[in-house]
N, C-alpha and C positions, 0 to 999 in steps of 0.2 A: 565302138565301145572303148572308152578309157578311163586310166582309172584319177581320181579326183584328191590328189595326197593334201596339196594347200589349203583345202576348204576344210572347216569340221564338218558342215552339211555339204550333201556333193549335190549337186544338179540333178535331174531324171535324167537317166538314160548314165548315170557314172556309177560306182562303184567306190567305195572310202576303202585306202591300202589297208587299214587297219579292221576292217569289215570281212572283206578277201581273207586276211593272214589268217582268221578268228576264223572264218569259215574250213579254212584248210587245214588247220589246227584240229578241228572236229574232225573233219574228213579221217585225219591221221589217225586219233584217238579211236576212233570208230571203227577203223581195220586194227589196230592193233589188239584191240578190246577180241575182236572175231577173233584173230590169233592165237590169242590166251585162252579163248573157249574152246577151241580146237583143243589145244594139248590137255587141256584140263578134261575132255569128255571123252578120254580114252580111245579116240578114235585110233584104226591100223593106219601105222603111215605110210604103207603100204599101197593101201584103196588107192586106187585110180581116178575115183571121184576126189577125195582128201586133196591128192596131189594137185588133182587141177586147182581145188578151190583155194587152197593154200596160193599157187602160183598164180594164180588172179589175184588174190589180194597182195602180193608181193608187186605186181607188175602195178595197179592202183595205185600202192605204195611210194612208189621208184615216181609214178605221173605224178603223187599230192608234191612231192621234193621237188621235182624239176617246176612245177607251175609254180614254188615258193621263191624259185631263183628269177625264172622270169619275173616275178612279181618283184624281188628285190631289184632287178636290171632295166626295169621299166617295159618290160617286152608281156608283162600280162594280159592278158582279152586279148590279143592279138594273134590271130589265126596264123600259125606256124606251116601256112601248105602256099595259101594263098595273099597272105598278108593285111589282110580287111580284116574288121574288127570283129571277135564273134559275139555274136547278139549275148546280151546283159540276161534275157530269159534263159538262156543254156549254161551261162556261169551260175547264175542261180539255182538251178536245177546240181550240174557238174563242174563244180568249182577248180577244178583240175584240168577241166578242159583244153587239148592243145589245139584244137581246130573248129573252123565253124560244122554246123552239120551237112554242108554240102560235100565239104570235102573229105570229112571222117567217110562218108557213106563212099566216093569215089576211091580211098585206099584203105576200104575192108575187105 
């Protein structure tokens, strides 16, 4: 999987940087948006649930930035464990993605 910056159309099986960015972009907006309904629905900040979901979105968060740098560094789609490319179907899905799904599942 790599990504396809020189082409306006990219090949199958690539990915357009500008495609990526605009995905991640969402990605972000999309946790931030959760954020704001949180504080905004009075929840205790307290709860133990709150806390976690809060800190899941914070850690998602922290994953959309760091896949943005790799994307600016040229190191995007590329499995951070094992170094192969992670399949184009699991950026699609998790655009933030640092590894392929073999190796997410061997260091959960």
């Amino acid at each position: 999987m790599s990504l396809d910056t020189a082409h306006p159309d990219p090949q199958p099986g690539r990915l357009a940087a500008r495609e990526v960015r605009r995905r991640l972009q969402h990605e972000r907006a999309s946790r931030l948006a959760q954020l704001t309904a949180f504080a905004d629905a009075g929840h205790d900040p307290g709860d133990a649930l709150v806390v976690a979901q809060k800190d899941s979105i914070d850690r998602v968060l922290k994953d959309i930035t760091a896949a943005v740098e790799r994307l600016d560094q040229g190191g995007y789609g590329v499995c951070q464990v094992c170094g192969r490319p992670i399949p184009l179907e699991r950026l699609e899905i998790l655009p933030y993605a640092r590894c392929c799904v073999g190796c997410q599942r061997r260091t959960a």
